[in-house]
N, C-alpha and C positions, 0 to 999 in steps of 0.2 A: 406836419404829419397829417395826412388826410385819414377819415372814421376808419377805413377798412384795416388800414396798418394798424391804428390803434386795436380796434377788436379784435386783430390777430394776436396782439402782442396782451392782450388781456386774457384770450383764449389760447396763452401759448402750450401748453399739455394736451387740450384738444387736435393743435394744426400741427402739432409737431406728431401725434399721433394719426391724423388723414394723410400727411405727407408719405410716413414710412409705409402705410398700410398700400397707397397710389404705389408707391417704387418697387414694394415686393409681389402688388400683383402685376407688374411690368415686367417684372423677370420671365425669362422666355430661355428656350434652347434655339432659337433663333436669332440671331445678333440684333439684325436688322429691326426688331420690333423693340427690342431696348432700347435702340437707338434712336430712333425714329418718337419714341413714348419719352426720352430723357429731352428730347430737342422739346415736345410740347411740353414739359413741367418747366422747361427754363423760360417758357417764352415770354412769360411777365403775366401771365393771366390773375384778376386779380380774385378767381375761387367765392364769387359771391355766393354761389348756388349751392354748395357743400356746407355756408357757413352758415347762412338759412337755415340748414336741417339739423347744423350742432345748435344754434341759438334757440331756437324754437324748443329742442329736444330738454336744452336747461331752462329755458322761461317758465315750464312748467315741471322742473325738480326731477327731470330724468339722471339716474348714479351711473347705470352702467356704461357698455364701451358699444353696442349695439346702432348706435347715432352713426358712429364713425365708421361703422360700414355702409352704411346707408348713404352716409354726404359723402363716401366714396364713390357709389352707385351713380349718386348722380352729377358726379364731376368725369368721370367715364362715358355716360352716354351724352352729357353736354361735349363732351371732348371729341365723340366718334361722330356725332351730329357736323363739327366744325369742319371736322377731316373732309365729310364726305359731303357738305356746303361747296366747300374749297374748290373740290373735283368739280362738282355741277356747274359753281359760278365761273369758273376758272380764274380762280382770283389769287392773285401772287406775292400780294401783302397783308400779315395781318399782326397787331401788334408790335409794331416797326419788324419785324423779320420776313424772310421771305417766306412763303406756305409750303407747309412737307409738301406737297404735290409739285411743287418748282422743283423743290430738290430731291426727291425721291420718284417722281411721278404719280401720276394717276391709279395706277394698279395697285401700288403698295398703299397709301392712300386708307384706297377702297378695303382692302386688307387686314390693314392695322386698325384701321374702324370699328372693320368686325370685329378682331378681335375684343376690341375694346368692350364693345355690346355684350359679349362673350363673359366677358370677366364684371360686367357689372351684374350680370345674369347671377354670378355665382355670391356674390357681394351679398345680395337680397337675400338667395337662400342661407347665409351663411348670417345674417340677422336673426334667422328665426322665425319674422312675423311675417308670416301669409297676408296680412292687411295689406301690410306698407309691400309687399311684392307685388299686388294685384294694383295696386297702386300705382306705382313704378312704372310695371309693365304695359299700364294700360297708359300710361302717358309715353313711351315706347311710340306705341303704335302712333298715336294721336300726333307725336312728334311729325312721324315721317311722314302721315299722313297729308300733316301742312305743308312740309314741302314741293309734296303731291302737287296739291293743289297750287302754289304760288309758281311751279312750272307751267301748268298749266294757263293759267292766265298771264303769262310771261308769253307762253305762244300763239295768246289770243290777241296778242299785238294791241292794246285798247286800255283807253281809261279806268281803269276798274274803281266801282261805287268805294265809298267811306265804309261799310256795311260788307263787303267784300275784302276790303285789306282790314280788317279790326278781324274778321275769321281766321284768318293767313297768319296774322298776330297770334291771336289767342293759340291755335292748334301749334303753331313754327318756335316761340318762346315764350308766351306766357303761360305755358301747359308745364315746364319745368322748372320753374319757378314757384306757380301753384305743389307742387308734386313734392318739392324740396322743402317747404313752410308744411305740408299735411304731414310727409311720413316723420317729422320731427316730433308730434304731438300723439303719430299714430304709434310710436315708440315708447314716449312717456305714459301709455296709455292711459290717453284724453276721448271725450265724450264724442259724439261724431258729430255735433253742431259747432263744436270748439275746430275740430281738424276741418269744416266744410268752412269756416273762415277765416281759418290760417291758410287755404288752398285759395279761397277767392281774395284777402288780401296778397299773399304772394303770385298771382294772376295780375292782379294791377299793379302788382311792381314789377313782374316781367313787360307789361306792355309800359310803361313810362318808360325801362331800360331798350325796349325795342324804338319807341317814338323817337326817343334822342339820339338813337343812333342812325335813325332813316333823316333827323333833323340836319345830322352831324356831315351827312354824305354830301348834305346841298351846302352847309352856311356853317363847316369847320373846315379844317385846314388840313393838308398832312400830317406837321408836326405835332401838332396837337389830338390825334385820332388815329395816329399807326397803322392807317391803312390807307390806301387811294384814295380822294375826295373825288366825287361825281361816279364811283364802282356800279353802283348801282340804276343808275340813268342812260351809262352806254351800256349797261348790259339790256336794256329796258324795262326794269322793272318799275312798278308805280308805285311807289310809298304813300304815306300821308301830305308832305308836304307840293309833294307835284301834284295830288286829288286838288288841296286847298287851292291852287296856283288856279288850275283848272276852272276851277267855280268860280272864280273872280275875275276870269279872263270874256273879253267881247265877243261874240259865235265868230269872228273870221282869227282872231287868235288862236282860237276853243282848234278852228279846224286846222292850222296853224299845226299845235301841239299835238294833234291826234297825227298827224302826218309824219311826223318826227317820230312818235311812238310805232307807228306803225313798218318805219321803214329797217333793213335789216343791220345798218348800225347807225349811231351818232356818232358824230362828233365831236372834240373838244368844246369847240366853237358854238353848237348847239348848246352844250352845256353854260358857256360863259354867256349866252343870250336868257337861257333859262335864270340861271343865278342871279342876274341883273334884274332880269322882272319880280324874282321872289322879295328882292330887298323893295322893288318898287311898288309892290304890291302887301309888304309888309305881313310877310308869309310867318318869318321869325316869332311875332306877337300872337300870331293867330294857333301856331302850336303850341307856344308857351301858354295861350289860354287854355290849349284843350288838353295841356298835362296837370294843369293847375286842377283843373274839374275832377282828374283821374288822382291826384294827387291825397284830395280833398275825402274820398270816397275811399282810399286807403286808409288813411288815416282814420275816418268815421270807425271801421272796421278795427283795428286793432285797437282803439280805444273801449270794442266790446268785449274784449278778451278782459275776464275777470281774473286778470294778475296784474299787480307795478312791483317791477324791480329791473335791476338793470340790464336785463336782457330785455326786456320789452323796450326798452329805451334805446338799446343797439337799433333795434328793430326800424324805428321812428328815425334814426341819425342815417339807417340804409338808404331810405325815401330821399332825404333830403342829399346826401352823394350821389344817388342814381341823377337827380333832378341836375346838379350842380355840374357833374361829370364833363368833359372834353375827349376822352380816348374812351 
């Protein structure tokens, strides 16, 4: 049994109560968005992001039910975020199942997204707390804003700096991660130096959970990651680990790889020459160091949080599953 199952089944009155609350704001006079929202609750997602904001919410002795609209909020807009990933990257796997946009298409999609946004919109006001919606909402914006940006340099065809993909991070997922750790405390009503490092620890656990999954495209597998391996290299995007490749490659390589990036698709083949130099370059080590660093500096953090009990210990076991993870 891996931590997540555990903490669910230790928080089962909390998740049995996010579930129902997710299913009746899915009800629709529209078929098709029931349908469409039953196929994402089934898909295996494993709901970090909502358990965040119940954990956080009891670490610091929150009674009421307030939390569970909130870690609905933001498994709704992590949800409409996926949707409309999906559309842009056009990507037809995720979670071993095929993506609503395979089966429904693009339009609906796009659609049921919104509506999603929609109903997390009401989630917040229906909390109460003005804080934790300005909160929310401004990680909303910030959200989209990064995918803004990682389009953008997507069609600037080019290497992009360490200091350019960690912004793309920060704004793309570790802004809801941050956002899911803050309104949990902004609930409990906690001090705003307490929520401003439950935000920046849950920012470095968004970015670990993002590194290993940009690790996961080069140097995991299918079955083990329920999505395409190498997705994001024919699409051309530059993660972390193709930066590190890059910097450690000779200037007629360097030119080599910029020419592949630059061109309007790859290859398989491209890719399996790529993967070969990452292990031969020992690409592997070189992120496990720089998650280690990121690891370390999370950790620093909620060991300042002036609570021990066993949610703060959930907290500590998340770190180490994100780190550990394979899908």
């Amino acid at each position: 049994m891996n931590i997540i199952v555990k903490i669910q089944q230790d928080l089962k009155d909390e998740v049995t109560k996010l579930n129902n609350l997710i299913i009746s704001c899915l009800k629709s006079d529209e078929e098709l968005i029931e349908k469409v929202g039953k196929y994402l609750l089934e898909a295996g997602g494993k709901r970090i992001r909502p358990l965040l904001t119940i954990i956080t919410a009891k670490m610091f002795d929150y009674k009421g039910d307030n939390h569970i609209k909130l870690a609905s909020a933001v498994e709704f807009i992590h949800t409409a975020t996926l949707l409309h990933d999906d559309v842009v990257d056009d990507s037809t796997l995720r979670r071993f199942k095929p993506t609503a946009n395979v089966i429904w298409g693009s339009k609906t999609s796009i659609l049921v997204g919104d509506f999603l946004f929609s109903q997390s919109f009401k989630l917040m006001v229906a909390s109460g707390s003005i804080k934790a919606m300005n909160v929310l909402a401004k990680a909303s914006a910030i959200i989209s804003e990064g995918e803004v940006v990682q389009l953008v340099k997507l069609n600037e065809r080019r290497i992009i700096t360490i200091d350019e993909y960690q912004q793309i991070v920060k704004s793309k997922t570790a802004e809801l991660f941050g956002t899911a750790c803050a309104v949990g405390t902004i609930i409990a009503e906690q001090v705003d130096h307490i929520s401003k490092d439950m935000q920046d620890f849950g920012k470095l656990l968004g970015t670990i959970f993002q590194v290993i999954d940009d690790l996961l495209d080069y140097l995991g597998n299918d079955k083990q990651v329920g999505k395409n391996i190498g997705d994001d290299f024919l699409e051309g995007k530059v993660t972390l680990p193709l930066i590190f490749l890059y910097n450690k490659l000779a200037q007629d390589k360097q030119l080599w790889l910029e020419n592949i990036i630059k061109c309007d698709k790859r290859t398989k083949d491209d890719f399996v020459k790529i993967h070969d130099l990452m292990v031969k370059h020992e690409i592997y080590n070189e992120t496990v160091n720089y998650l280690s660093n990121l690891e370390n500096a999370a950790s620093k953090l909620l060991n300042k949080i002036p609570v021990q009990n066993i949610y703060k210990d959930y907290l500590f076991s998340i770190i180490k599953f994100i780190l550990d993870r394979s899908y």
